[in-house]
N, C-alpha and C positions, 0 to 999 in steps of 0.2 A: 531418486527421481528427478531431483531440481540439481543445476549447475550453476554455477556462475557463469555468465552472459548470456543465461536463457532472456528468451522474450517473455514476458508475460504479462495477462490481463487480469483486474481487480474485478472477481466476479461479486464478489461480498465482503464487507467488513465487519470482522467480529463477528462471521458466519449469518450477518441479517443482511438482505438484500435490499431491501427499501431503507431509505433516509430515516424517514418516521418511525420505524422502528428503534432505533439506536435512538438511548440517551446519552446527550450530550449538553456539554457546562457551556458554553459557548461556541459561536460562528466559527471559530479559528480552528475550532476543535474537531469541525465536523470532516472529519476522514472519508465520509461515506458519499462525499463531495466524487469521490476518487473512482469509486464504482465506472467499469466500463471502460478505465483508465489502464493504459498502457506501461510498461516501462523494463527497466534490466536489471536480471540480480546479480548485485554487487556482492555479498557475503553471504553466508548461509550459518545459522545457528543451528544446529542439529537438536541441543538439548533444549531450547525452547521451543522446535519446531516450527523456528522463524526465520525468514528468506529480508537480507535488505537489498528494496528495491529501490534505484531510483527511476524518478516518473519520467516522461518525456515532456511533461505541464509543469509548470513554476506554480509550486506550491503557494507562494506570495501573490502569483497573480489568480490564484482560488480564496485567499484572503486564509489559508491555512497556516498554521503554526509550523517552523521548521525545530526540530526537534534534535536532529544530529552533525554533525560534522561537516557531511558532504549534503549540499543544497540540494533539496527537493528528490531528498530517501527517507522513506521510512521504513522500519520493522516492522512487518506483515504476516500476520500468520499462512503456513503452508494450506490450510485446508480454503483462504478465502481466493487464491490465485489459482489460477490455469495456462498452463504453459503453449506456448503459442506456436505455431508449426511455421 
């Protein structure tokens, strides 16, 4: 279903759509900042049924934690993204 250099948008993180819902330890942490948020997958995990994206928004300028290699991608799961026409 998903490609590398699909378009896509972060419709839900962690499958919850509102902020409020997701627990989270700290500001840096909050991923769900991303919601509505745009970006391209870069790699596809099949067995965890995870797409990395990266975003089109600097992660650092959302005050979010970067977490891999290439700045401003995360591992996203497949069910919270929609691929963009």
């Amino acid at each position: 279903m998903y490609q590398i250099n699909d378009r896509v948008i972060l419709e839900t993180f962690l499958g919850d759509v509102k902020q409020s819902d997701i627990d989270i330890d700290s500001d840096k942490e909050n991923y769900s900042l991303l919601i509505g948020r745009c970006g391209v997958i870069l790699d596809i995990n099949e067995k965890d049924k995870q797409v990395l994206i990266l975003f089109d928004e600097s992660l650092d300028d959302l005050g979010l934690i970067n977490h891999n290699d290439i700045k401003n991608s995360l591992w996203i799961y497949k069910s919270d993204i929609k691929k963009l026409v």
